[in-house]
TINUBA-273251 format. One record per residue (C-alpha): x, z, y; chain; residue number from 1; residue in one letter. Coordinates in steps of 0.001 Angstrom, whole numbers, always signed. Layout:
BEGIN
@east: X	up: Z	north: Y	kette: A	nr: NUM	rest: A
...
//
This chain:
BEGIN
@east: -9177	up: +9081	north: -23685	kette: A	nr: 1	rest: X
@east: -6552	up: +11011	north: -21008	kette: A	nr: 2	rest: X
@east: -9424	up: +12441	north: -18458	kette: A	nr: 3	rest: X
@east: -7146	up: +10930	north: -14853	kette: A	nr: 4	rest: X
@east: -9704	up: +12638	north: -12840	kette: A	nr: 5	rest: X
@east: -8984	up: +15315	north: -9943	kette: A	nr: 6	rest: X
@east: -11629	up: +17425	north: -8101	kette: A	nr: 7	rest: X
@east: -10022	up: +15908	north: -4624	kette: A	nr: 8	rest: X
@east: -7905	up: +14273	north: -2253	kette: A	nr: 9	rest: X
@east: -6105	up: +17591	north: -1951	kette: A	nr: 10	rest: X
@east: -5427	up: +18311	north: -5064	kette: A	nr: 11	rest: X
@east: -4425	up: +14589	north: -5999	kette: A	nr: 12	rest: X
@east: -1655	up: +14291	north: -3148	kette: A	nr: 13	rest: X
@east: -838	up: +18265	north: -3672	kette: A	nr: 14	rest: X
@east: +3095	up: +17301	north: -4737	kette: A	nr: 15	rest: X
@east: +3474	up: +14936	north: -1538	kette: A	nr: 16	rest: X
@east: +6812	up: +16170	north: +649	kette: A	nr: 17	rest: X
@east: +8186	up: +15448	north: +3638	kette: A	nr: 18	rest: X
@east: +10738	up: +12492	north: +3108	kette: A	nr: 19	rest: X
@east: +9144	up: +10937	north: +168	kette: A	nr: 20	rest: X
@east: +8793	up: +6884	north: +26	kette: A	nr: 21	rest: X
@east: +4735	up: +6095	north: -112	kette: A	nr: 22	rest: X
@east: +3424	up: +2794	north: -1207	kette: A	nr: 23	rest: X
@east: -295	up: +2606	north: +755	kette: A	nr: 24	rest: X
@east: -2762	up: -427	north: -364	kette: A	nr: 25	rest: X
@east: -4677	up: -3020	north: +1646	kette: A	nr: 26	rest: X
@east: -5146	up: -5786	north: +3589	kette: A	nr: 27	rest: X
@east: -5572	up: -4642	north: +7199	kette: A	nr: 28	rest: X
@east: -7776	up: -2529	north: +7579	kette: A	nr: 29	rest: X
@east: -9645	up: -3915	north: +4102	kette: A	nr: 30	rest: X
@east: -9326	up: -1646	north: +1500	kette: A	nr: 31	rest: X
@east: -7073	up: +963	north: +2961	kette: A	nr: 32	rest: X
@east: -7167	up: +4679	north: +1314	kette: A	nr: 33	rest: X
@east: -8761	up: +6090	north: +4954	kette: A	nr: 34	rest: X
@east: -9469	up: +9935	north: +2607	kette: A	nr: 35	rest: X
@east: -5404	up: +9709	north: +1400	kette: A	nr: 36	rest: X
@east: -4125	up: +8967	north: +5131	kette: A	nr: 37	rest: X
@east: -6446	up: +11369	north: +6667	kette: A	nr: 38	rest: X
@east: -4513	up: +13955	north: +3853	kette: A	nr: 39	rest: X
@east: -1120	up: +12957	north: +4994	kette: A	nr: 40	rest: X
@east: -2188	up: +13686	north: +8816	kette: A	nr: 41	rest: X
@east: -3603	up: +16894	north: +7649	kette: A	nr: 42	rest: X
@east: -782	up: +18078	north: +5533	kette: A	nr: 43	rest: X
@east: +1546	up: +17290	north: +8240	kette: A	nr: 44	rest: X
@east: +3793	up: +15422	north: +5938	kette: A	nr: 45	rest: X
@east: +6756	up: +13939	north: +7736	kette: A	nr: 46	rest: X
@east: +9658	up: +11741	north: +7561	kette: A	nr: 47	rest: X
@east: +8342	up: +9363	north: +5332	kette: A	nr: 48	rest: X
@east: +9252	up: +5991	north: +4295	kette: A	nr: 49	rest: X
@east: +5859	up: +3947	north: +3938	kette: A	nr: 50	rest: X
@east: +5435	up: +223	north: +2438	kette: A	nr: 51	rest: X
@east: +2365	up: -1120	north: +3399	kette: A	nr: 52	rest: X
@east: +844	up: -4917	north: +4287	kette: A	nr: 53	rest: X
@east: +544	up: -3646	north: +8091	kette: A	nr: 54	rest: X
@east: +246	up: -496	north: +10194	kette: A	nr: 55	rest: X
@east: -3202	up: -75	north: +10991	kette: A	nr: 56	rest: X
@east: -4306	up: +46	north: +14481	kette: A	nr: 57	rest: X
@east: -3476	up: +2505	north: +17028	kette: A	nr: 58	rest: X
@east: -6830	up: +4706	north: +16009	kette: A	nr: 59	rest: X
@east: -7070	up: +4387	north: +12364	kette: A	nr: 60	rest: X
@east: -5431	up: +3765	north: +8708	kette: A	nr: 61	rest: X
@east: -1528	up: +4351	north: +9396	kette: A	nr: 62	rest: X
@east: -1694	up: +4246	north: +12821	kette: A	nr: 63	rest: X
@east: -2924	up: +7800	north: +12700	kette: A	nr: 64	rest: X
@east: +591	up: +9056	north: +10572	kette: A	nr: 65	rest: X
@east: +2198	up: +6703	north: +13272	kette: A	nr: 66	rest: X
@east: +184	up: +9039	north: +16676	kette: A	nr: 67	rest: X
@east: +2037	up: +12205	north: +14977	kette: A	nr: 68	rest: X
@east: +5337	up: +10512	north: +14464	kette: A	nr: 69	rest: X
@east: +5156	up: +10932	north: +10905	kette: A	nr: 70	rest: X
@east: +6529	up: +7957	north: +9423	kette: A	nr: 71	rest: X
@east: +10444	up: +7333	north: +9579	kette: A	nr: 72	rest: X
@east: +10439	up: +4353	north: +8293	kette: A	nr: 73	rest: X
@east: +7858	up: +1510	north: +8280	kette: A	nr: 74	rest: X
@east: +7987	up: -1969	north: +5552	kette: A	nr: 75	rest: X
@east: +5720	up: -4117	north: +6012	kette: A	nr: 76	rest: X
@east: +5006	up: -7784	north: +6754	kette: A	nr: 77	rest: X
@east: +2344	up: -7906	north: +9971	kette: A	nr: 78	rest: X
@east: +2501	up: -5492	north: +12522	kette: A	nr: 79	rest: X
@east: +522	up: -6757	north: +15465	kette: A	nr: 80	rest: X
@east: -2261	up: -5091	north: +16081	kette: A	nr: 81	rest: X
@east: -411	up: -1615	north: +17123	kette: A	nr: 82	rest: X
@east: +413	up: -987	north: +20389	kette: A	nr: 83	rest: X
@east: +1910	up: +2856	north: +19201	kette: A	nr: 84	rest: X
@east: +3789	up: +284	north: +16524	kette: A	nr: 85	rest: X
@east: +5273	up: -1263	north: +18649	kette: A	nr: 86	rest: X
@east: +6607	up: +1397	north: +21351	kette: A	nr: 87	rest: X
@east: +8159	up: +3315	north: +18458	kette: A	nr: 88	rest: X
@east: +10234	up: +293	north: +17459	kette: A	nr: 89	rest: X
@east: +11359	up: -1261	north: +20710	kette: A	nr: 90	rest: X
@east: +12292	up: +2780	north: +21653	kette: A	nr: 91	rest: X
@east: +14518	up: +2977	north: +18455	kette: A	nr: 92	rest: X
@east: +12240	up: +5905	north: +17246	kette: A	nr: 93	rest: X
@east: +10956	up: +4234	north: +14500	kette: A	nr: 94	rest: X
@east: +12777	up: +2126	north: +11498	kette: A	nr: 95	rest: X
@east: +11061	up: -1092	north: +10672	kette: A	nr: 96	rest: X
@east: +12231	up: -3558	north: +7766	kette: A	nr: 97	rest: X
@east: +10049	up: -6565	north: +8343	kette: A	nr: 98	rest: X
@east: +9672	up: -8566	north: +4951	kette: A	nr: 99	rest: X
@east: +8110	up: -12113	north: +4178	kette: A	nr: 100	rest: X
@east: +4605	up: -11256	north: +3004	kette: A	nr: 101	rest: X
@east: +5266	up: -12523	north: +119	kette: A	nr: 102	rest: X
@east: +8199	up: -10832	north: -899	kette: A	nr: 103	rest: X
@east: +6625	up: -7778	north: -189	kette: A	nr: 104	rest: X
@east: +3805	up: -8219	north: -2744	kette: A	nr: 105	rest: X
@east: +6312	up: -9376	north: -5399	kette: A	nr: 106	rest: X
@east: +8588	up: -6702	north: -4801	kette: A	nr: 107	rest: X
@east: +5882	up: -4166	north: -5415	kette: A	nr: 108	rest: X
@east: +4613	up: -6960	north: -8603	kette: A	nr: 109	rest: X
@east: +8164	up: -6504	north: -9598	kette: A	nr: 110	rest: X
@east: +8603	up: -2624	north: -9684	kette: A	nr: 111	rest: X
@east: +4612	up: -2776	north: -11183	kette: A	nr: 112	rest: X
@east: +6434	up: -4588	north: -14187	kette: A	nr: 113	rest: X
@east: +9616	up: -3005	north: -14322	kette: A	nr: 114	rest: X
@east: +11683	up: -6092	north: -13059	kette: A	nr: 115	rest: X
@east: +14525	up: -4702	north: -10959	kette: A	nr: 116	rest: X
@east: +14689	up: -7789	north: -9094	kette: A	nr: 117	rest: X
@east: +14152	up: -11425	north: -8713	kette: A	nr: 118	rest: X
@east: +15244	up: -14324	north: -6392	kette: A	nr: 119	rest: X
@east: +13010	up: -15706	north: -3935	kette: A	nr: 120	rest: X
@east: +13918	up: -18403	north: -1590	kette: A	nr: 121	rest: X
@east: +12000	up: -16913	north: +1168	kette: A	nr: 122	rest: X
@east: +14733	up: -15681	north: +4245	kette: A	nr: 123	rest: X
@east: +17308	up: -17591	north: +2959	kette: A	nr: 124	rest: X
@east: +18962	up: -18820	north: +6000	kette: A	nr: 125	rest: X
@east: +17391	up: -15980	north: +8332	kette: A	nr: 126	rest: X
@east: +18206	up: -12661	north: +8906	kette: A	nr: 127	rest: X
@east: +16009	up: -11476	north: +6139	kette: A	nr: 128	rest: X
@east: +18961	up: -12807	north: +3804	kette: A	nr: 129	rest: X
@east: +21408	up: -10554	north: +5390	kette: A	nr: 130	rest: X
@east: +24164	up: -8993	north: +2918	kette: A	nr: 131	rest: X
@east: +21853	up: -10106	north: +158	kette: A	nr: 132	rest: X
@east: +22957	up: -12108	north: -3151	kette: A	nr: 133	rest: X
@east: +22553	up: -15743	north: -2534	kette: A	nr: 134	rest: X
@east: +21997	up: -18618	north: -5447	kette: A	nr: 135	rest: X
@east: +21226	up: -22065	north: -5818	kette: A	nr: 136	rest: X
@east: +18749	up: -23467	north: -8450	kette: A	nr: 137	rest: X
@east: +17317	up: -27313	north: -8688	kette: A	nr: 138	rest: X
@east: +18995	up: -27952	north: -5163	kette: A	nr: 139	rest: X
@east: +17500	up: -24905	north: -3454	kette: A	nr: 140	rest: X
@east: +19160	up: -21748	north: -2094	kette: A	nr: 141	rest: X
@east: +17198	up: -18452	north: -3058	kette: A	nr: 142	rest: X
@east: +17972	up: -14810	north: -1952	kette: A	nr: 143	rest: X
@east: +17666	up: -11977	north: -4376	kette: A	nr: 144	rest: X
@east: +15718	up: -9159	north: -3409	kette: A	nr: 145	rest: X
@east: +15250	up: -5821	north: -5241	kette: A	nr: 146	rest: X
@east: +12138	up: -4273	north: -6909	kette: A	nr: 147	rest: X
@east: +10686	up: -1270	north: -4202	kette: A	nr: 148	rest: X
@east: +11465	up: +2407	north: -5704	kette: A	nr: 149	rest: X
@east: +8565	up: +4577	north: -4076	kette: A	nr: 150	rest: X
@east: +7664	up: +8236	north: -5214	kette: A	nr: 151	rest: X
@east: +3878	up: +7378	north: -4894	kette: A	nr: 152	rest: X
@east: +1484	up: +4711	north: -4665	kette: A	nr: 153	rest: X
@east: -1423	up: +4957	north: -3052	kette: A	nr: 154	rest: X
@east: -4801	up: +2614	north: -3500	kette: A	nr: 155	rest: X
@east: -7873	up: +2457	north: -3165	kette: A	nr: 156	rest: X
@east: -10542	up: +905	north: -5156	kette: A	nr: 157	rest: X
@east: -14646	up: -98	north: -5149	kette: A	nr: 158	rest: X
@east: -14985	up: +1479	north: -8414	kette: A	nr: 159	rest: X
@east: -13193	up: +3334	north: -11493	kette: A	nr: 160	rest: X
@east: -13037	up: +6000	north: -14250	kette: A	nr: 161	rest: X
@east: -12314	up: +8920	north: -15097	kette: A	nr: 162	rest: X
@east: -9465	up: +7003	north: -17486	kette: A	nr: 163	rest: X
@east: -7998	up: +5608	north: -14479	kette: A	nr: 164	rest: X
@east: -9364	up: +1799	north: -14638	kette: A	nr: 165	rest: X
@east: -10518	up: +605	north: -11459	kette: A	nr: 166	rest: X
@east: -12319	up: -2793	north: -10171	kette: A	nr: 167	rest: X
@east: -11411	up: -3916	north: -6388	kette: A	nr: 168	rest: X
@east: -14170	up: -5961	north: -3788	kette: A	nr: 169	rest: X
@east: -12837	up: -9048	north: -2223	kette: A	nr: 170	rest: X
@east: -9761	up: -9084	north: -12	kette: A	nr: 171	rest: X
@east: -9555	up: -5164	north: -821	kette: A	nr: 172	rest: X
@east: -7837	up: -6467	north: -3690	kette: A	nr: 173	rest: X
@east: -4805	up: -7369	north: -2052	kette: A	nr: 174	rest: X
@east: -1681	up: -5355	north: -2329	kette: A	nr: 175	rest: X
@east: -3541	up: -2538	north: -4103	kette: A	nr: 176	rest: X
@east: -3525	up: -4500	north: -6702	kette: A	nr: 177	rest: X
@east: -142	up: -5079	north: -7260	kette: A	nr: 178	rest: X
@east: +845	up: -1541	north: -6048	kette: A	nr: 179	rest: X
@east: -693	up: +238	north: -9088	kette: A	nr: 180	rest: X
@east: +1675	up: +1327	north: -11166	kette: A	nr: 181	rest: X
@east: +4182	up: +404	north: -9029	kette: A	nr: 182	rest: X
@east: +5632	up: +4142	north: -7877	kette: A	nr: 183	rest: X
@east: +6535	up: +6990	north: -10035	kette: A	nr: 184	rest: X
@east: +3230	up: +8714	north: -9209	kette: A	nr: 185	rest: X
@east: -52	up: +6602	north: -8414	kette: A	nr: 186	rest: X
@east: -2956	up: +7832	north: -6851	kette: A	nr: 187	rest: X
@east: -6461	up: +6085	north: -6781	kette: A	nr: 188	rest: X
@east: -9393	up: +7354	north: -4505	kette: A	nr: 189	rest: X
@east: -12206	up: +5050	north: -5317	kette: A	nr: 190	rest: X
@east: -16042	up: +4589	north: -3664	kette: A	nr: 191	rest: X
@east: -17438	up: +5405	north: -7161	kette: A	nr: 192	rest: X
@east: -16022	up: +7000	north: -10107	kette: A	nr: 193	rest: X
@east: -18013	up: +6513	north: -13109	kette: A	nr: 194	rest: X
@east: -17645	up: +8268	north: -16920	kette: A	nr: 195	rest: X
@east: -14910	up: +6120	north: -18909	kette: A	nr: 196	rest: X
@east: -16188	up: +3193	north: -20740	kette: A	nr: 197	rest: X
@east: -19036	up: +2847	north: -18363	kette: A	nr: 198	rest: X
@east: -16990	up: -360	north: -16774	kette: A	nr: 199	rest: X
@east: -17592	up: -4052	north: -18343	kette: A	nr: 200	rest: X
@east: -13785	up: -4279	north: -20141	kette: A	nr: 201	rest: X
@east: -14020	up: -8212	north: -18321	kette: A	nr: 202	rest: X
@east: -14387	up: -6808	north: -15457	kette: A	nr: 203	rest: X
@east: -11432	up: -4202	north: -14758	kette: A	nr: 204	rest: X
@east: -8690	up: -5490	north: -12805	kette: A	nr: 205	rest: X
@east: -6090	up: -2524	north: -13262	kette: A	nr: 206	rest: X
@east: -6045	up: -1287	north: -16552	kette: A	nr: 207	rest: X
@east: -6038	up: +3775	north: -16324	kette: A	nr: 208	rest: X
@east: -2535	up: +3070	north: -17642	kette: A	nr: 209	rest: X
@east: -1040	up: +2466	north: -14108	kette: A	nr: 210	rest: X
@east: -3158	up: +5470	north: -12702	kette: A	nr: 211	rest: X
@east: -1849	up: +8676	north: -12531	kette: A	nr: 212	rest: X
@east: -4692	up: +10204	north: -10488	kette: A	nr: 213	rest: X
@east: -8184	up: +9403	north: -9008	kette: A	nr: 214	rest: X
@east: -10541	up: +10869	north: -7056	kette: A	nr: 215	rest: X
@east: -13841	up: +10172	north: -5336	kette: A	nr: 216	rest: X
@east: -13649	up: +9044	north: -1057	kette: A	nr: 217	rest: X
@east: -16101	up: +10088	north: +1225	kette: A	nr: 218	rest: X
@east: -17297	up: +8385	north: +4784	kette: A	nr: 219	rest: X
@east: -15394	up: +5622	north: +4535	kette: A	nr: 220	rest: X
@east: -15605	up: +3611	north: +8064	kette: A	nr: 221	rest: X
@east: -14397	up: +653	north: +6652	kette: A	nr: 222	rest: X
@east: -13491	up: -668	north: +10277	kette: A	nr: 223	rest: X
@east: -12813	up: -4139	north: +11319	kette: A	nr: 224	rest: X
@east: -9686	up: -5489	north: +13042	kette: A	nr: 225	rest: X
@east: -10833	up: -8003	north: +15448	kette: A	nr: 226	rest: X
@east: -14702	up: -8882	north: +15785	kette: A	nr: 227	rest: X
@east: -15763	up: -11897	north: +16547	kette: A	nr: 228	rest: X
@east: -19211	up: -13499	north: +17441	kette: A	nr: 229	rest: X
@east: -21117	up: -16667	north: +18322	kette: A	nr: 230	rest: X
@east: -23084	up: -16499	north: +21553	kette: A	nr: 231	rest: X
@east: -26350	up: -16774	north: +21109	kette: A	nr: 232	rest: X
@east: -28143	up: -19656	north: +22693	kette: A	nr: 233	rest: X
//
């Protein structure tokens, strides 16, 4: 069994560099890799092209590459909770490709699989179908959108092994999920990391095969977007 395990987040996003195209799980702020962002800040890495569900908040998850002006590029399909977000845009300082949510999990599905691409007919008649390929089948027009090419994923997972197998909690499933495997290089940091064959087999929902790397997270805040609460009587 091929031992995936590295000591840290350091070590595990050592070959990062500035221009590279990331691939960053989660749903919101569910399930984001908050020890792998925190690197990026740290290591100063910039210019980078990220694909990601959203863009965190102005505080936390990739809001904080966003504060630095790290990020050159930004694809994603919800962006509104980001005030920083959205000054960078409007200013022209930032790139954004805005993509049917969707597409963008089948895109990353599609590069997961090794599909180069596949026709959707979500866009079609919008500008999201803009100098793409258009086709008809049964009576309906469909666009055809490429697979993503990213130089690393990056999830993040409830639990996995040293063999790279990892089991996701609830909505921290999403995109993480289908971004595994997805990148030449993918990187796992996980709230546990147990000795291989110490998961239930029925249980795994990525198969070590897509994992290149994975590490243990610490202090996770596991923040929440928008709180709300009954009054009490």
């Amino acid at each position: 069994m091929i031992n995936k395990k590295v000591q840290n987040v350091e070590e595990a996003l050592r070959d990062i560099k500035d221009g590279m195209t990331i691939m960053l799980g989660g749903f919101g702020l569910s399930g984001i890799p908050e020890n792998s962002i925190a690197e990026l800040v740290k290591k100063g890495t910039t210019n980078l092209t990220c694909i990601s569900n959203n863009a965190g908040v102005d505080d936390f998850g990739l809001g904080l590459l966003l504060q630095k002006k790290q990020i050159k590029k930004m694809i994603s399909s919800y962006v509104g909770e980001n005030a920083e977000f959205e000054r960078q845009m409007l200013s022209g300082e930032l790139d954004v490709e805005l993509t049917p949510q969707g597409t963008l999990a089948e895109k990353c599905r599609a590069a997961q699989a090794g599909i180069p691409a596949f026709y959707t007919p979500a866009g079609y008649g919008t500008e999201v179908a803009e100098g793409k390929e258009a086709r008809e089948f049964n009576g309906k027009m469909h666009i055809l959108e490429e697979a993503y090419k990213a130089d690393f994923a990056i999830v993040k997972a409830w639990k996995g092994d040293e063999a790279g197998n990892l089991i996701f909690k609830g909505t921290a499933r999403n995109f993480n999920s289908c971004m595994a495997g997805a990148a030449t290089i993918t990187v796992a940091e996980v709230e546990e990391l147990v000795p291989a064959g110490e998961l239930d087999p029925n249980q795994i929902h990525i198969p070590g095969i897509f994992v290149k790397r994975i590490f243990k997270g610490e202090k996770y805040e596991k923040r929440i977007e928008q709180r709300t609460t009954r009054k009490r009587n």
